[in-house]
C-alpha positions as CSV (number, residue, x, y, z in Angstrom):
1,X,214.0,253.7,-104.3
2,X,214.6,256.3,-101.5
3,X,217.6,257.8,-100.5
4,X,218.1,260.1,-97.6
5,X,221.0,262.5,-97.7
6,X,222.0,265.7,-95.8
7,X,220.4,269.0,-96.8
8,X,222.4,271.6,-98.3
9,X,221.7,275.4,-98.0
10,X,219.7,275.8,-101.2
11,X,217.7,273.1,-100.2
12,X,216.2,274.8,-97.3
13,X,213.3,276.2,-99.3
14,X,211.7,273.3,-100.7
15,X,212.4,271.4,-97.4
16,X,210.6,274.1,-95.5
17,X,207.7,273.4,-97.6
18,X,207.4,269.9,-97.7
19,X,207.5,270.4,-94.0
20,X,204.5,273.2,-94.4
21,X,202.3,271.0,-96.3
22,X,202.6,267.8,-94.0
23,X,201.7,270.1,-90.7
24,X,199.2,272.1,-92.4
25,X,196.1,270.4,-90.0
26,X,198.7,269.5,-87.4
27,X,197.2,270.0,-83.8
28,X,200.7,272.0,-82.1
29,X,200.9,274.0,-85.9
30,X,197.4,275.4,-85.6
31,X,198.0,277.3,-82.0
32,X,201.1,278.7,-83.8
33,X,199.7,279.7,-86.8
34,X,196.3,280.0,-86.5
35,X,193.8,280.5,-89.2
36,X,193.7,280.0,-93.0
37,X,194.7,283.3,-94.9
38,X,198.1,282.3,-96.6
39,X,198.7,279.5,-93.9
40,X,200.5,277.2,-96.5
41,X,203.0,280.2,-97.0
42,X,203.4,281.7,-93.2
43,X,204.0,277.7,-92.7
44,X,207.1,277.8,-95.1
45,X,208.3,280.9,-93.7
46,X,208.3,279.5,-90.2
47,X,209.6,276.3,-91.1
48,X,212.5,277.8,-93.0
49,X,213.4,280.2,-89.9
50,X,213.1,276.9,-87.9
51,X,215.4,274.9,-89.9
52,X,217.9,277.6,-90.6
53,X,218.4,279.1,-86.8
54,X,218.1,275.1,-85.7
55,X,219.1,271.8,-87.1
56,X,220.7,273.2,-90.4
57,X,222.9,275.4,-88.3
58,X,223.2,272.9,-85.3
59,X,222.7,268.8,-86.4
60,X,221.4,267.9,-89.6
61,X,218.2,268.3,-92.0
62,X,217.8,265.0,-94.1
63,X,215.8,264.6,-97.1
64,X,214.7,261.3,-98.6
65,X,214.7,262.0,-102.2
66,X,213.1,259.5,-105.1
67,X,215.4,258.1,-107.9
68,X,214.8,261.1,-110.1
69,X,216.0,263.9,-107.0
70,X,212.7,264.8,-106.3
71,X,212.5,265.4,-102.4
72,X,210.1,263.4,-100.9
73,X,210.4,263.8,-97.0
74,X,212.6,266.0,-94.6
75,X,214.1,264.9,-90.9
76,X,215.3,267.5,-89.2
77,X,217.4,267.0,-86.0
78,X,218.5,269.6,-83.5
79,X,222.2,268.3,-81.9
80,X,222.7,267.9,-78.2
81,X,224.5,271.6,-78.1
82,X,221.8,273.2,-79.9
83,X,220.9,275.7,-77.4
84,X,224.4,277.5,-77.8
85,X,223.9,280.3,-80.1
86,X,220.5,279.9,-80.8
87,X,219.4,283.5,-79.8
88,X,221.6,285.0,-82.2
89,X,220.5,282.8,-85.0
90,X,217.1,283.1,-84.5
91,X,217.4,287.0,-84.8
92,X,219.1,286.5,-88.0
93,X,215.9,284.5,-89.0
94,X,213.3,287.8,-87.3
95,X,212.2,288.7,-90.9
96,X,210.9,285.3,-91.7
97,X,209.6,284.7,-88.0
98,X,207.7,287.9,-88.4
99,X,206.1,287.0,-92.0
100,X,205.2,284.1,-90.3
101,X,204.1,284.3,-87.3
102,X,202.9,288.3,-87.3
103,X,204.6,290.5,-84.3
104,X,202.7,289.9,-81.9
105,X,202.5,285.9,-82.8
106,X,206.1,285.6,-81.2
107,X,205.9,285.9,-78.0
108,X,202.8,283.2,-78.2
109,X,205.3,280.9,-80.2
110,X,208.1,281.4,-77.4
111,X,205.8,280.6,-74.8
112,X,204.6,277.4,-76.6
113,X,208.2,276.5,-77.2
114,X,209.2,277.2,-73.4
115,X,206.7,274.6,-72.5
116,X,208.0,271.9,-74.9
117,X,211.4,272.6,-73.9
118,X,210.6,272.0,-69.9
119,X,209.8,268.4,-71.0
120,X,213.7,267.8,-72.9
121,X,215.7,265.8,-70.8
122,X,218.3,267.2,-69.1
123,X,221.3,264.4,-70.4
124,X,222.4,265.7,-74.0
125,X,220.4,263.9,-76.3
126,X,219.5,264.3,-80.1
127,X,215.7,266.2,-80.6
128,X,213.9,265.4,-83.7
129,X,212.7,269.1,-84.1
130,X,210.7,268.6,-87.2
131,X,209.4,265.4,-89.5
132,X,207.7,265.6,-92.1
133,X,206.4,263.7,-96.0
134,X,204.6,264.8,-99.3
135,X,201.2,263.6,-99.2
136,X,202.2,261.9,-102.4
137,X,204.0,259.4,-100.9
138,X,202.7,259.1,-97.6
139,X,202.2,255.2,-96.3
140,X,205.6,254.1,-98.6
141,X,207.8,254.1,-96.1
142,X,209.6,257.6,-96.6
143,X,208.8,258.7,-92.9
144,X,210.5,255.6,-91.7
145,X,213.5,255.9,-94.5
146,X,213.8,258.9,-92.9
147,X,214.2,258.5,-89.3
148,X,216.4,254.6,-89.8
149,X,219.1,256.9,-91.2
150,X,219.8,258.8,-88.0
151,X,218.7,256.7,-85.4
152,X,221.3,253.9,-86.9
153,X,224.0,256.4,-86.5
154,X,222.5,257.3,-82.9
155,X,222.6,253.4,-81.9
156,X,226.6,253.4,-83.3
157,X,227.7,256.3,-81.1
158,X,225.4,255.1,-78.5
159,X,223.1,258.6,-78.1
160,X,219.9,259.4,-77.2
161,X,216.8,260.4,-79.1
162,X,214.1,262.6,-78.2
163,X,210.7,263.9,-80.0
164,X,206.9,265.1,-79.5
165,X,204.3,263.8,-80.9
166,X,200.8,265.5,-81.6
167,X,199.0,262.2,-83.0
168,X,198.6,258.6,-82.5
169,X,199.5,257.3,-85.4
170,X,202.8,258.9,-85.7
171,X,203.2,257.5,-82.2
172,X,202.9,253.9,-83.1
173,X,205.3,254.7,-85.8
174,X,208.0,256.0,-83.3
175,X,207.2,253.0,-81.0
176,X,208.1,250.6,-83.2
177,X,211.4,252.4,-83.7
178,X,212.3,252.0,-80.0
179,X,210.5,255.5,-78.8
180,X,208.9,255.1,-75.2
181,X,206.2,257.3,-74.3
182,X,207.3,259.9,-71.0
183,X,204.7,262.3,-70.2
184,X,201.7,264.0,-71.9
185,X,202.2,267.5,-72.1
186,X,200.0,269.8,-70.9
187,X,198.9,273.4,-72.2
188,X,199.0,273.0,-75.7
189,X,195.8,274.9,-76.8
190,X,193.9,271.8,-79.0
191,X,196.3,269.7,-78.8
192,X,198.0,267.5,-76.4
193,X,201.6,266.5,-77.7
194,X,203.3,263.3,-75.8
195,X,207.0,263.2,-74.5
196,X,209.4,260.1,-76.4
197,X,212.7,259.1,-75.6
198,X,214.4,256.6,-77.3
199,X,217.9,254.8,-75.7
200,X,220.3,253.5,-78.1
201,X,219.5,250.1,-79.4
202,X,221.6,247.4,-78.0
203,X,224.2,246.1,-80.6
């Protein structure tokens, strides 16, 4: 049985590296962090500063959890107003950003996430920041789980969803969940993510 509720502060950690594990070989991931000394650890870092300064602070981080509490999977949604405040909570997160990413990694991981950002739509819309599931329980259904949870309350307040993805099979995933593919995007050193919008299914 899988539930999915809302993160809480303290859950941040373990989220972060659920999150680390699943992109470990992701294609986007690897231009951010390259290499492999400690990459399962700079990965938590950055996802912790990500989820903190983003969708913790902004829309919500939901974890699908087994019967027992063990968390299985993390969603984590940016809301359509994220971009207010953001500077100021990412400098709160610097310290982990810099374990992370090393100093002069930043600006590289800016100028990666200018370039995803250009593709956003302009209309305020929900942006699924950050998916991702223990390799223990990949194929059960937790991914889905995950993403039914908000994307039911998106169709009842009639909102937009939007995402990048880096592989095909998580794009036939989203499709199935009402995602349409916009654009390839471009630049992404070994890797080229695809734009997906999702409208509010009709009720």
């Amino acid at each position: 049985m899988i539930t999915v509720t809302p993160a809480r502060a303290d859950d941040l950690a373990p989220a972060a590296a659920i999150l680390a594990e699943a992109f470990e070989k992701d294609p986007v991931m690897a231009s951010v962090v390259p290499g492999s000394a400690r990459r399962r650890e700079r990965l938590t870092d950055l996802f912790h500063a990500l989820l903190a300064s983003g969708p913790y602070a902004t829309g919500t981080v939901d974890l699908a959890h087994d019967a027992d509490g063990t968390i299985l999977g993390v969603a984590a949604w940016e809301g359509p107003h994220a971009e207010r405040g953001s500077l100021a909570r990412q400098v709160g997160e610097l310290p982990r950003f810099g374990r992370a990413l090393g100093w002069l990694g930043i600006p590289r991981a800016l100028a990666l996430l200018s370039r995803l950002a250009r593709h956003r739509p302009r209309a305020p819309h929900w942006y699924l920041a950050e998916i991702g599931v223990s390799a223990a329980v990949r194929g059960k259904g937790v991914g889905k789980a995950l993403l039914s949870a908000q994307l039911d309350t998106l169709d009842t307040t009639r909102q937009v969803a939007y995402l990048e993805s880096s592989t095909p099979d998580n794009r036939r995933l989203y499709r199935r969940l009402g995602f349409e593919e916009l654009s390839p995007i471009e630049g992404v050193p070994g890797a080229q993510p695809v734009a997906m919008l999702r409208l509010p299914a009709a009720r």
